[in-house]
ZADO-1210 file (C-alpha; in nm, 4 decimals, padded with zeros to 6 digits):
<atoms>
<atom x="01.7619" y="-00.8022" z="00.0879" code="UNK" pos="1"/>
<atom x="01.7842" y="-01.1479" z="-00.0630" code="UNK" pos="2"/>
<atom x="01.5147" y="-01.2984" z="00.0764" code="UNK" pos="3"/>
<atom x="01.1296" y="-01.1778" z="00.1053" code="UNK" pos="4"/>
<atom x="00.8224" y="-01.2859" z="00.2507" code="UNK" pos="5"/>
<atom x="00.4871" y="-01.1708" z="00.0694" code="UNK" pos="6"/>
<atom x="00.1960" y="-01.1659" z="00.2698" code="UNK" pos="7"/>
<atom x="-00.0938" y="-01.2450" z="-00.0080" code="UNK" pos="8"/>
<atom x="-00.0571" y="-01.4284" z="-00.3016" code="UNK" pos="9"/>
<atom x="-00.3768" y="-01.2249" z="-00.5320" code="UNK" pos="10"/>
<atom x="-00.3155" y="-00.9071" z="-00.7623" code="UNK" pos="11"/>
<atom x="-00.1396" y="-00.7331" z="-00.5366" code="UNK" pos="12"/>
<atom x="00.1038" y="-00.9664" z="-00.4118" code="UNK" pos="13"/>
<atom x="00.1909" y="-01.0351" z="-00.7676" code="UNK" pos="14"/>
<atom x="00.2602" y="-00.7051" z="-00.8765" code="UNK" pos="15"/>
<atom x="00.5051" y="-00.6305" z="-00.5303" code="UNK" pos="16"/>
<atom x="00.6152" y="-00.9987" z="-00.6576" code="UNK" pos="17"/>
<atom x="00.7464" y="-00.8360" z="-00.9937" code="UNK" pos="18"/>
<atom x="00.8764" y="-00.4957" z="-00.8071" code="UNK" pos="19"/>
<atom x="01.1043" y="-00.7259" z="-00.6056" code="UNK" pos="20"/>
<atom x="01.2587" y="-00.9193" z="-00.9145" code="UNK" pos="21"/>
<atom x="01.3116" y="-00.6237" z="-01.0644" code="UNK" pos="22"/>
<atom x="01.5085" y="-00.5295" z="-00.7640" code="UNK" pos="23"/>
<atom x="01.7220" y="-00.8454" z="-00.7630" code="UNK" pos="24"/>
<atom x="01.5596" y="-01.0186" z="-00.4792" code="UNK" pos="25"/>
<atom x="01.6666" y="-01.3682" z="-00.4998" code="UNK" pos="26"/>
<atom x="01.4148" y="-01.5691" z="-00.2815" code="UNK" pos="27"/>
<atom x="01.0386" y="-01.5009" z="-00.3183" code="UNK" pos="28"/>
<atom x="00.7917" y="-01.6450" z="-00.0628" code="UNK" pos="29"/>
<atom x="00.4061" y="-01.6105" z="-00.0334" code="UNK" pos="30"/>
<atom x="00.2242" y="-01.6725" z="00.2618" code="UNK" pos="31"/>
<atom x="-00.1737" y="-01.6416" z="00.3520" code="UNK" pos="32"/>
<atom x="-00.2510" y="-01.4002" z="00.6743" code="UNK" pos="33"/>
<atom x="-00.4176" y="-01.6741" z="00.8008" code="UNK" pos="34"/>
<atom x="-00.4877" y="-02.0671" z="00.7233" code="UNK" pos="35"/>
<atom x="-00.6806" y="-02.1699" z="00.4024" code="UNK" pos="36"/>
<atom x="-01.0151" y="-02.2684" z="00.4377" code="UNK" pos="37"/>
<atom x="-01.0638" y="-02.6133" z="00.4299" code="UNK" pos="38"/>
<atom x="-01.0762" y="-02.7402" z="00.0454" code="UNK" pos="39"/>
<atom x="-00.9208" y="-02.4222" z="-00.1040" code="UNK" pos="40"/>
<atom x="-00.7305" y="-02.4685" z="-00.4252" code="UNK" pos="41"/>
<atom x="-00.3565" y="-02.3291" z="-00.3827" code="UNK" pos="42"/>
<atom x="-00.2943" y="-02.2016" z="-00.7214" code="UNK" pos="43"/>
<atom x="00.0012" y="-02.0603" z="-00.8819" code="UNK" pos="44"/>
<atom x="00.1911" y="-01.8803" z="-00.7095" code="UNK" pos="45"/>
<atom x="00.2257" y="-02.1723" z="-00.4330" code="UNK" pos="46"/>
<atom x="00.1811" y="-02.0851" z="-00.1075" code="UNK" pos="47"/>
<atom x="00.3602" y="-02.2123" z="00.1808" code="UNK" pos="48"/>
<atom x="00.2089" y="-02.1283" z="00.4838" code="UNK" pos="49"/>
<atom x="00.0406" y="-01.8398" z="00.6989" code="UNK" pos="50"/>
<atom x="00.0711" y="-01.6179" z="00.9680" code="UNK" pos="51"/>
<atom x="-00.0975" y="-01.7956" z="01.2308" code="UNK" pos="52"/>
<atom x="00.2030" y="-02.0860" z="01.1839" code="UNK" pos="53"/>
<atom x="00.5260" y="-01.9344" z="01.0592" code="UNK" pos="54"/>
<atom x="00.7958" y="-02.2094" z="01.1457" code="UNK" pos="55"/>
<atom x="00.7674" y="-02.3740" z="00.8026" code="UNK" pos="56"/>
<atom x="00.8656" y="-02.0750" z="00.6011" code="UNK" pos="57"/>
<atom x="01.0251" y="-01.7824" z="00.8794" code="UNK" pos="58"/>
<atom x="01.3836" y="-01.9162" z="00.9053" code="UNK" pos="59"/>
<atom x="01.5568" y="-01.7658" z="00.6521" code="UNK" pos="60"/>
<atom x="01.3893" y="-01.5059" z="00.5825" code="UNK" pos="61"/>
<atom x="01.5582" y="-01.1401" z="00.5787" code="UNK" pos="62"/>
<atom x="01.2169" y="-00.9451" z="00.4985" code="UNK" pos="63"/>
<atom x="00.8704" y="-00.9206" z="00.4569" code="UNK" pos="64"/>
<atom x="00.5691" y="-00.6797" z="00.2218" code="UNK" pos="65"/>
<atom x="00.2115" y="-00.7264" z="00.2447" code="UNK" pos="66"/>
<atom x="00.0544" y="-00.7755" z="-00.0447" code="UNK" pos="67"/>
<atom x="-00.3228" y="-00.7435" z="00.0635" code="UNK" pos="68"/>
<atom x="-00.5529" y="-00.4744" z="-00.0971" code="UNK" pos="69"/>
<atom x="-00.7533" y="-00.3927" z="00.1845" code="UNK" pos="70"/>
<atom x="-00.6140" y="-00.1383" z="00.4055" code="UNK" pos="71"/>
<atom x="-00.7517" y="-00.2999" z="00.7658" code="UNK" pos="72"/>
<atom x="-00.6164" y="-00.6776" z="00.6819" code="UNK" pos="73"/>
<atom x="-00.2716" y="-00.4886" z="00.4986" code="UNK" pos="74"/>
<atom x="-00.2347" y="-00.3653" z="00.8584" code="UNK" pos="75"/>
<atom x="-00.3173" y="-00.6140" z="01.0776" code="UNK" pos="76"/>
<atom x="-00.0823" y="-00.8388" z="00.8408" code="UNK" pos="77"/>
<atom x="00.2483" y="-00.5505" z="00.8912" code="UNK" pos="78"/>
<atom x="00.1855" y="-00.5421" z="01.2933" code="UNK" pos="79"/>
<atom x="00.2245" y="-01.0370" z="01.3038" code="UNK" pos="80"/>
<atom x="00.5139" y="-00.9724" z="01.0754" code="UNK" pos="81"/>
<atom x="00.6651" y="-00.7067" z="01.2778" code="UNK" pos="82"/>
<atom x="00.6328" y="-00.9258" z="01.6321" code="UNK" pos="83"/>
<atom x="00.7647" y="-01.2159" z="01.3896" code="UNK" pos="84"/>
<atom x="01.0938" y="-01.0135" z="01.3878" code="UNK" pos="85"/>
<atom x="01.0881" y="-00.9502" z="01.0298" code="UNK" pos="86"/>
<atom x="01.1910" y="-00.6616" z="00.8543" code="UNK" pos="87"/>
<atom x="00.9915" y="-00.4554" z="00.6287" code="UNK" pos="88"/>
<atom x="01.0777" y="-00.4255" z="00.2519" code="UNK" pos="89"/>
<atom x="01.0712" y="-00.1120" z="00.0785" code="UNK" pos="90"/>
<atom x="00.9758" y="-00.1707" z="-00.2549" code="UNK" pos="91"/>
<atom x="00.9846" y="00.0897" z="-00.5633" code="UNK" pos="92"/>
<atom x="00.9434" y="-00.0272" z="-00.9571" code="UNK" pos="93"/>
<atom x="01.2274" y="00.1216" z="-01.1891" code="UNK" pos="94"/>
<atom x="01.0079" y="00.3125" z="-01.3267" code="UNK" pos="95"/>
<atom x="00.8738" y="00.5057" z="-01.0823" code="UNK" pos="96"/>
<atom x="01.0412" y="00.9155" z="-01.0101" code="UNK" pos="97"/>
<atom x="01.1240" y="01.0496" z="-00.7306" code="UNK" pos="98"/>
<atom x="01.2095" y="01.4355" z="-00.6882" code="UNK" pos="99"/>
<atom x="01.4631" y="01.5756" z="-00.5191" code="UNK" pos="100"/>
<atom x="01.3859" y="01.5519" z="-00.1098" code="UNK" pos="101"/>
<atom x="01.1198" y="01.2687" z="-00.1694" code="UNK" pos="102"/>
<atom x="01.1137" y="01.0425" z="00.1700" code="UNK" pos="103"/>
<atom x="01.0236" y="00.6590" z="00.1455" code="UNK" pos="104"/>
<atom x="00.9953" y="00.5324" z="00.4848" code="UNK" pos="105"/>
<atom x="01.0624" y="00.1317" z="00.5352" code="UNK" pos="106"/>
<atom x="00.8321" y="-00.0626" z="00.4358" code="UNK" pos="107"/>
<atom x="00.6463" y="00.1998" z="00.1383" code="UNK" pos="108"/>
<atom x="00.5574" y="00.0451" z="-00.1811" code="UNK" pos="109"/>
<atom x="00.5983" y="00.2768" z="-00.5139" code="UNK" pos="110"/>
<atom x="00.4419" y="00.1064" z="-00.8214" code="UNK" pos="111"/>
<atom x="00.4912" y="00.1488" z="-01.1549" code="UNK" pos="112"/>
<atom x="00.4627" y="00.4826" z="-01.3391" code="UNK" pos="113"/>
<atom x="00.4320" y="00.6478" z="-01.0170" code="UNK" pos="114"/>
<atom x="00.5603" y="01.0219" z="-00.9236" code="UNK" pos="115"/>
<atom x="00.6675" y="01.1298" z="-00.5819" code="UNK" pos="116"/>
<atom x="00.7188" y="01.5198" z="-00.5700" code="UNK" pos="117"/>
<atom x="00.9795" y="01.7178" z="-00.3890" code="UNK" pos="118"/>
<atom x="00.9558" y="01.6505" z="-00.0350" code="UNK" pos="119"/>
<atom x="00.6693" y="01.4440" z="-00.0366" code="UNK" pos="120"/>
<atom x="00.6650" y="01.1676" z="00.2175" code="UNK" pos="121"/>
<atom x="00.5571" y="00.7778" z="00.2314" code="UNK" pos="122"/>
<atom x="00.4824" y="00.5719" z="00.5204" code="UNK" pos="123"/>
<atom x="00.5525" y="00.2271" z="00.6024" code="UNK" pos="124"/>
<atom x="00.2938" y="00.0153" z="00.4274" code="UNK" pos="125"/>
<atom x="00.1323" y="00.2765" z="00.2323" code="UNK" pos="126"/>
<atom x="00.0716" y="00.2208" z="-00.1310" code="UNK" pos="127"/>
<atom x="00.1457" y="00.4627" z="-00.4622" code="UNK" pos="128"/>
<atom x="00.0031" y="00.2019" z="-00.6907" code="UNK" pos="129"/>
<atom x="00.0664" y="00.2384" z="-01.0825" code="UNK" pos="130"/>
<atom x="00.0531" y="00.5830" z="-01.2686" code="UNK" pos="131"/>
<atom x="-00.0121" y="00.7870" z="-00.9175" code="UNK" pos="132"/>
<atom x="00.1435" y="01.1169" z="-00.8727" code="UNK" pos="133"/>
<atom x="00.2052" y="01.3026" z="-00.5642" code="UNK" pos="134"/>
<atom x="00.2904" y="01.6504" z="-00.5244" code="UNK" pos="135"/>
<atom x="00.5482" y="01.8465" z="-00.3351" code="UNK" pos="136"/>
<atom x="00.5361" y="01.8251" z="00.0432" code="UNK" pos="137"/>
<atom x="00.2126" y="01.5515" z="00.0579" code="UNK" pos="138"/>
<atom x="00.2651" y="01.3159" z="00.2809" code="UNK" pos="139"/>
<atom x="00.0641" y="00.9532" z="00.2974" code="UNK" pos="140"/>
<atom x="00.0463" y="00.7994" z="00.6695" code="UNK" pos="141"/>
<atom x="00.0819" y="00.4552" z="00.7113" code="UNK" pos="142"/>
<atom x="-00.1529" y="00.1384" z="00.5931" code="UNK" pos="143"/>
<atom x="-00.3080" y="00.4450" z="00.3321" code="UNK" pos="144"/>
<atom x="-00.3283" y="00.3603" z="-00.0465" code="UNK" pos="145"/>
<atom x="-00.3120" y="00.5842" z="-00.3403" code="UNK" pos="146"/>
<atom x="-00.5444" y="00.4377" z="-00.6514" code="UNK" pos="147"/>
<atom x="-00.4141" y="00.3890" z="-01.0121" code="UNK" pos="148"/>
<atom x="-00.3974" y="00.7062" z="-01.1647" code="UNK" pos="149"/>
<atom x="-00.4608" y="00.9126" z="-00.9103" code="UNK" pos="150"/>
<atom x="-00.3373" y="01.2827" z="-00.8757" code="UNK" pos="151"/>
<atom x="-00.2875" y="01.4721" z="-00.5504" code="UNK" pos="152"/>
<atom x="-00.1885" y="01.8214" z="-00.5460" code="UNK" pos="153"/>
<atom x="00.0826" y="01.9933" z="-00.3277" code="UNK" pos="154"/>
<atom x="00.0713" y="01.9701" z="00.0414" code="UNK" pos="155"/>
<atom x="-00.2090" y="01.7040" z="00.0573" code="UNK" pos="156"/>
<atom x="-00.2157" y="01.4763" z="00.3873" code="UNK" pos="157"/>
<atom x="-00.3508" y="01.0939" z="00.3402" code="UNK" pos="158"/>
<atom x="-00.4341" y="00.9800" z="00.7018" code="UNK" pos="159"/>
<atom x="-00.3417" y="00.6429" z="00.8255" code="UNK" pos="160"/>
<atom x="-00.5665" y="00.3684" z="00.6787" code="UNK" pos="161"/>
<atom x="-00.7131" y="00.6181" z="00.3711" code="UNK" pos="162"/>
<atom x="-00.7761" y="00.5349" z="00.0485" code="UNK" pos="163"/>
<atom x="-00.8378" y="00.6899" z="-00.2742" code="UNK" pos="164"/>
<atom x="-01.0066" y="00.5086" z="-00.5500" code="UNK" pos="165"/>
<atom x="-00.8571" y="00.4751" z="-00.9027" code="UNK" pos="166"/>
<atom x="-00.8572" y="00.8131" z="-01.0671" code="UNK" pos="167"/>
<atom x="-00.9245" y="01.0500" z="-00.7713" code="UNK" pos="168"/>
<atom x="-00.7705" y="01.3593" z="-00.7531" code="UNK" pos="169"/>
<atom x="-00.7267" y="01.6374" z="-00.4599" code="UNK" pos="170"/>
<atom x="-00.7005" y="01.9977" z="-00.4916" code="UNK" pos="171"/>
<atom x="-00.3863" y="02.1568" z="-00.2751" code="UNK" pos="172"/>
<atom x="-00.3441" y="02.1310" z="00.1084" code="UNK" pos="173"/>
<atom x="-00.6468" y="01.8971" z="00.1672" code="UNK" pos="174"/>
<atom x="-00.6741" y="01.6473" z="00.4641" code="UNK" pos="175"/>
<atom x="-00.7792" y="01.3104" z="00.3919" code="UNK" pos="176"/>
<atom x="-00.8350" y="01.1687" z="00.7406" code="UNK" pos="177"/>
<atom x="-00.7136" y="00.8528" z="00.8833" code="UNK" pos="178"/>
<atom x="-00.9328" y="00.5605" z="00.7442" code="UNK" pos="179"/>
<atom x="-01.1569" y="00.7690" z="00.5272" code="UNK" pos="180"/>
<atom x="-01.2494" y="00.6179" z="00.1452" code="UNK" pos="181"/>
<atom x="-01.2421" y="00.8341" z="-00.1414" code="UNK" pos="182"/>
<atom x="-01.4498" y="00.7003" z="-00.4607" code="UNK" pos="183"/>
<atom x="-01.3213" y="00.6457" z="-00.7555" code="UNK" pos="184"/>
<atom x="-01.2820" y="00.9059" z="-01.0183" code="UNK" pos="185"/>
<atom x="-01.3838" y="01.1590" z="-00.7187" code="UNK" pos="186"/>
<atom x="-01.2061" y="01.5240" z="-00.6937" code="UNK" pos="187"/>
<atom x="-01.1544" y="01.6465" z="-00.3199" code="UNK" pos="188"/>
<atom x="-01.1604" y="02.0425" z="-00.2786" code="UNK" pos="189"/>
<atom x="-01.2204" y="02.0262" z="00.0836" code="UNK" pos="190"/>
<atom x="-01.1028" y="01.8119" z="00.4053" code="UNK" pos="191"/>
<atom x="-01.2553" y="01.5030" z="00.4712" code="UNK" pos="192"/>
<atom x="-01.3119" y="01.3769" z="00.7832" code="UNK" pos="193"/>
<atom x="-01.1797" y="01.0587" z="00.9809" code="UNK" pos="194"/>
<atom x="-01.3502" y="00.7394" z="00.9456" code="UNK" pos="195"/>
<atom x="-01.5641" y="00.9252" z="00.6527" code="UNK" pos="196"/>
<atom x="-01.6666" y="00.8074" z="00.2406" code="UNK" pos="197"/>
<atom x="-01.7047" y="01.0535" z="-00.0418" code="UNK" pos="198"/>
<atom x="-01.7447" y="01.0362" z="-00.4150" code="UNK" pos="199"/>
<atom x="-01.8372" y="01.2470" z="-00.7161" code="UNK" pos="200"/>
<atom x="-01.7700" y="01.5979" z="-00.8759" code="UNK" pos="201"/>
<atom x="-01.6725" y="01.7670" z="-00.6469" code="UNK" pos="202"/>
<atom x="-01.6442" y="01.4992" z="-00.3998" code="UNK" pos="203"/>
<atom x="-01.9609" y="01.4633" z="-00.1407" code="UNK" pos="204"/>
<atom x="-02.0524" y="01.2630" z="00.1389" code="UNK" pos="205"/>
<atom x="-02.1598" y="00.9047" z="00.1174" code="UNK" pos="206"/>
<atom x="-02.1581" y="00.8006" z="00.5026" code="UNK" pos="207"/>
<atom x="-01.9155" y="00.6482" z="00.6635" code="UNK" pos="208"/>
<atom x="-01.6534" y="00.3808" z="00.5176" code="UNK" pos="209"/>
<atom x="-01.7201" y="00.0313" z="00.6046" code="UNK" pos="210"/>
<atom x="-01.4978" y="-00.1325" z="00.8579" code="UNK" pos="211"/>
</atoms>
């Protein structure tokens, strides 16, 4: 890969921006998912173009990440690039471990400090972000995101679109359904359900996540 497209030029997008140099990528590109609102300031890093109108900046370019925080636009953002042709980039800091048997599907971003245990598994656009650790045999579905510093015992499942605030941590074999938030600082002893929130010790229903 010597050429990538970042979808998202905020915090995120930075730090997959520093991932990639640290993998030797040699062309850097940010894009918006869609157009700027009319007078928005394009500040450092500069952006050249969106989604919505991809024949200034798609020639070229070998592969794409999306560097947006929010799991529903992160996945809406993976599907344009995908019919755009590109490829998605699989992105892991050097500091991150993985264990023996640890899977990293295309397109899975590992940030820095993170641990992926013994046959634990990462979907495409799912997110370890820094200092997470993931036990043996977890596995986190696609578009999900794993908070700073979070902790997730062995055989945990993250369902598509989940995420787990900064600090969270889940006790073995819990389900985390698809799209369900997690608070931050929150520890999971049982499932939670699809589409659900929760927060506090131990964690306890707050409704139902927004979106």
């Amino acid at each position: 890969m010597r050429r990538l497209v970042i979808v998202g030029a905020g915090d995120h997008g930075r730090v997959l921006a520093d991932i990639a140099r640290s993998a030797g990528v040699e062309w850097i590109s940010f894009v918006e998912p869609g157009p700027m609102p009319a007078g928005s300031v394009r500040a450092a890093p500069p952006i050249e173009g969106d989604l919505d109108h991809p024949d200034a900046w798609l020639p070229g370019m070998d592969a794409f990440a999306v560097g947006l925080g929010d799991n529903r636009r992160r996945a809406a953002a993976w599907a344009r690039c995908l019919e755009l042709g590109l490829r998605p980039a699989t992105l892991v800091h050097p500091s991150a471990i993985l264990l023996g048997g640890a899977e990293l599907q295309e397109g899975a971003q590992v940030c820095a400090a993170a641990v992926i245990g013994v046959d634990a598994v990462v979907a495409g656009n799912a997110i370890i972000n820094t200092a997470a650790s993931i036990d043996h045999d977890v596995r986190v579905e696609l578009h999900a995101q794993v908070g700073p510093g979070c902790h997730l015992a062995g055989r945990v499942v993250v369902g598509e679109g989940a995420f787990l605030g900064t600090g969270a941590a889940v006790t073995p074999g819990r389900q985390i359904g698809a799209w369900a938030t997690v608070g931050a600082g929150a520890v999971v002893i049982d499932d939670i359900a699809e589409g659900s929130k929760v927060g506090g010790v131990p964690a306890r229903s707050l409704g139902q996540a927004s979106g």
